[in-house]
matplotlib code that plots the C-alpha trace (Angstrom):
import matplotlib.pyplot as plt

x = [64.8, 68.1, 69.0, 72.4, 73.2, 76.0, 78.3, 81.2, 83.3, 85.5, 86.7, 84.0, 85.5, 83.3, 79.7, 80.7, 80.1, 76.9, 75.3, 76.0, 74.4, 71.3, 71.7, 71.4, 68.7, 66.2, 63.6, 63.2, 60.9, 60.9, 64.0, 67.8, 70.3, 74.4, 76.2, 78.7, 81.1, 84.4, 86.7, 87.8, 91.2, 90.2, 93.0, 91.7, 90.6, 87.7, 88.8, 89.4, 86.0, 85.1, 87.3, 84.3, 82.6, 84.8, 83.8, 80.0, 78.5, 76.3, 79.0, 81.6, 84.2, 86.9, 89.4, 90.9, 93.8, 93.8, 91.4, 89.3, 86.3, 82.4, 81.8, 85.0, 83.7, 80.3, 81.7, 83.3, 80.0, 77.8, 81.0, 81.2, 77.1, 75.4, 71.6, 68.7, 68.2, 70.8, 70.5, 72.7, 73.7, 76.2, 78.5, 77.0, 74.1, 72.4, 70.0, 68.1, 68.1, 64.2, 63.3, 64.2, 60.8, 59.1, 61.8, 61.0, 57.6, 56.9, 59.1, 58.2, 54.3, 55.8, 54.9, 58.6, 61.8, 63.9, 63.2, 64.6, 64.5, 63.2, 64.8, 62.7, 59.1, 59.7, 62.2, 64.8, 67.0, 70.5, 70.7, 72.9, 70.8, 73.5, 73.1, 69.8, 69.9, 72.6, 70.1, 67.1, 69.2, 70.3, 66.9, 65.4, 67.9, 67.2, 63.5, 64.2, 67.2, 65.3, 61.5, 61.4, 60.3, 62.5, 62.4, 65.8, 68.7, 71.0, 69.8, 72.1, 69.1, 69.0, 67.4, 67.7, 67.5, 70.8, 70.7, 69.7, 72.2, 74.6, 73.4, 75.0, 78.9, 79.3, 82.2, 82.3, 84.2, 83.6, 80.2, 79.3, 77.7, 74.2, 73.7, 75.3, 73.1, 69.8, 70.9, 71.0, 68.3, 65.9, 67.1, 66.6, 63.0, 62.8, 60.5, 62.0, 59.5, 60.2, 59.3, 59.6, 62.4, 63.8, 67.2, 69.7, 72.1, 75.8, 78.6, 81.8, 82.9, 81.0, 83.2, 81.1, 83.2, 81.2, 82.8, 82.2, 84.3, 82.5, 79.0, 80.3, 81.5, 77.6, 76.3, 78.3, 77.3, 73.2, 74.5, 77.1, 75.0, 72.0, 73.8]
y = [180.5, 178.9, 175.3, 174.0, 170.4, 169.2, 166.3, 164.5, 162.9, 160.2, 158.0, 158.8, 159.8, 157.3, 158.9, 162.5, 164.3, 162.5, 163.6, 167.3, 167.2, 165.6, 167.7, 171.0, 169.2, 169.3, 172.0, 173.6, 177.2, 179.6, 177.7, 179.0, 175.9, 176.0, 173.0, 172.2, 169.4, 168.0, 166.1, 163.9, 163.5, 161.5, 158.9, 158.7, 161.2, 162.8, 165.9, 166.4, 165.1, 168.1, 170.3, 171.2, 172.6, 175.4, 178.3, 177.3, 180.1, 177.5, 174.8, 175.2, 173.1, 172.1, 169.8, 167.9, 167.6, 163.6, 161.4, 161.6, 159.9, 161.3, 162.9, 165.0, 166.1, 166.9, 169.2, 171.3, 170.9, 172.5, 174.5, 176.9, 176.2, 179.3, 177.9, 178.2, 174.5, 171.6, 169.0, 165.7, 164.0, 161.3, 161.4, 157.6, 157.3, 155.4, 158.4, 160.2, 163.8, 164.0, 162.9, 166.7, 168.1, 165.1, 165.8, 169.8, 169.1, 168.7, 171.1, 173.7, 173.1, 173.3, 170.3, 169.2, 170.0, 167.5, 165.8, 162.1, 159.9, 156.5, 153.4, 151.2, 153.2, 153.4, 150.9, 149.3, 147.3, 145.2, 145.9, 142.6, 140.7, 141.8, 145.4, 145.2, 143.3, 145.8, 148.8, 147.1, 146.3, 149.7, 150.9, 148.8, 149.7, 153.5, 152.7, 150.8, 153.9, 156.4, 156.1, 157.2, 154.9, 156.2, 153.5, 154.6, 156.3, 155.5, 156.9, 159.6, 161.8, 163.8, 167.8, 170.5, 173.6, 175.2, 176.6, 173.1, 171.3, 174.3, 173.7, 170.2, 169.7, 166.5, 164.6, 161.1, 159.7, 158.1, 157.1, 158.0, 161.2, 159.5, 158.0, 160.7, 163.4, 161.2, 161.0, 164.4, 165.9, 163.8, 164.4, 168.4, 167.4, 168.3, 166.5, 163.8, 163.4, 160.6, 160.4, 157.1, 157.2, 155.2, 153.5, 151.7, 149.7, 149.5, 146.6, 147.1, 146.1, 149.4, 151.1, 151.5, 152.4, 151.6, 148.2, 146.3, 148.4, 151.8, 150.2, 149.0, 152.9, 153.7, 151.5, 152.1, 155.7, 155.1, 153.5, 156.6, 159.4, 157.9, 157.5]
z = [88.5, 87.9, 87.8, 88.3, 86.9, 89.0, 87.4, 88.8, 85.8, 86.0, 83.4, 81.3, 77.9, 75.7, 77.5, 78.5, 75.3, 75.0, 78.7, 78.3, 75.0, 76.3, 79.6, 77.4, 74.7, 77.5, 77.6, 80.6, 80.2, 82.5, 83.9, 83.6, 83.4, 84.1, 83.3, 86.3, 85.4, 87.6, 86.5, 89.0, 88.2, 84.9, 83.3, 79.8, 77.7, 79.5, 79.4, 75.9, 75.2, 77.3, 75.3, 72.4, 75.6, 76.5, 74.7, 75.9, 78.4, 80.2, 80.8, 83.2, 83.6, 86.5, 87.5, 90.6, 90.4, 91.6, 91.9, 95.0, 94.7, 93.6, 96.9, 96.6, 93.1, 94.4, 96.6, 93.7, 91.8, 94.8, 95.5, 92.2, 91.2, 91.5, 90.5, 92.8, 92.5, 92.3, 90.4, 90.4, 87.2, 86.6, 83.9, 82.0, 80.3, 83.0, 83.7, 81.2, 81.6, 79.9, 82.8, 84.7, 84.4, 86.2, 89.1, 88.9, 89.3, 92.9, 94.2, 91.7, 92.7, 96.9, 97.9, 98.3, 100.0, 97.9, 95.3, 94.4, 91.1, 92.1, 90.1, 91.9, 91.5, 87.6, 85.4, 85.2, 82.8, 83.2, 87.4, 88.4, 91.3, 93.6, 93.0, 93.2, 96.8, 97.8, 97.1, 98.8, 102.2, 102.5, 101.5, 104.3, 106.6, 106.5, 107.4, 110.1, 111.7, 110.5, 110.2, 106.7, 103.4, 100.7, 98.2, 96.6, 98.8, 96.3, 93.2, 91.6, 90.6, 93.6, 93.7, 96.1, 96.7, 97.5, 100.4, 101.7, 100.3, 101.3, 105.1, 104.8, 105.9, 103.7, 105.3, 103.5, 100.7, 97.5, 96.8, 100.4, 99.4, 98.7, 102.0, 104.3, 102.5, 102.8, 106.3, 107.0, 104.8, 106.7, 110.3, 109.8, 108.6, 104.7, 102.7, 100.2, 97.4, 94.9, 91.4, 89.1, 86.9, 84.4, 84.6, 82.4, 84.5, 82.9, 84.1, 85.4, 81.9, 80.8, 83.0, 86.2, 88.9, 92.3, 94.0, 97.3, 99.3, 98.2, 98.7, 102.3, 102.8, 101.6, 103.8, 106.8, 106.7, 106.8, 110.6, 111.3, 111.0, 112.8, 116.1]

ax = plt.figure().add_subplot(projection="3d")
ax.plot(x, y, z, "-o")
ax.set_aspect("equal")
plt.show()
């Protein structure tokens, strides 16, 4: 069994180093792992942070060669992973990659299609009241279009198996990916499992990147691929 950690980079140059070092501390037996990073056209110095990570077998590195947005980067990631599963990491430190074996669990044991890291079943710290509101709208609006209670479309801890995900033509933009894919996972019937994560919210100071626009873009496409 293979496992592909998929993560989109932008901008990240103060946090990168520090995810692929916890993505590769994690003990996985019995489990391959392949480290799939994209840079998505990154201004600072991301990719020189990524530099020490060349000669390493189980990292793989590629670039855009602009910036087009986390969807765009996903698509390379699930594009050039060759893992039985596919695992979604962002490039901050808002997610904590010890948490992996909790999310392999239920799919591993069969009693899930997909597997999804909760924010909102386990903990979290420093979410701004408006991001917080934003996520529980969405939430509700997906369980009113679709019939299904996922507490947390929006999380970035998202697993598949490939040939799932593969099954998908992801058309969106941006930070679009989470909502289209939730869309369409659940209209050809997989079961979403979630599992209680924990979550450390960063600010726009920190350098998070989602804005009003992109979460309108997120939203709007829980509405377009119901109808």
């Amino acid at each position: 069994m293979k496992l592909s950690i998929l993560i989109p980079a932008y901008n990240e140059e103060k946090t990168i180093g520090q995810v692929v070092d916890a993505v590769k501390a994690v003990s996985l037996p019995g489990i391959e792992k392949e480290i799939i990073i994209v840079d998505d056209g990154s201004s600072d110095g991301t990719v020189a942070a990524l530099s020490r990570f060349k000669s390493d077998r189980d990292v793989r590195i590629f670039q855009l060669p602009n910036n087009q947005g986390k969807t765009a980067a996903l698509r390379r990631c699930i594009q050039e992973a060759t893992g039985d599963l596919l695992l979604v990491q962002d490039a901050d430190l808002e997610y904590d990659p010890q948490e992996y074996p909790k999310l392999l669990a239920p799919l591993l044991k069969g009693e899930a299609d997909v597997v999804y890291g909760s924010r909102f079943k386990g903990t979290i710290r420093r979410m701004e009241g408006v991001n917080r509101w934003a996520n529980i709208i969405s939430n509700i609006t997906f369980k009113l279009l679709y019939g299904k209670d996922i507490t947390d479309i929006n999380t970035c801890f998202k697993l598949f198996r490939s040939r799932d995900i593969r099954s998908l033509t992801i058309v969106t933009d941006h930070f679009a990916f989470e909502t289209e894919v939730t869309a369409k996972l659940v209209r050809k019937g997989l079961r979403i499992v979630e599992v209680p994560i924990r979550y450390e919210a960063r600010s726009v100071a920190d350098g998070k990147k989602i804005n009003w626009a992109k979460a309108l873009g997120m939203y709007w496409a829980i509405i377009r691929f119901r109808f």
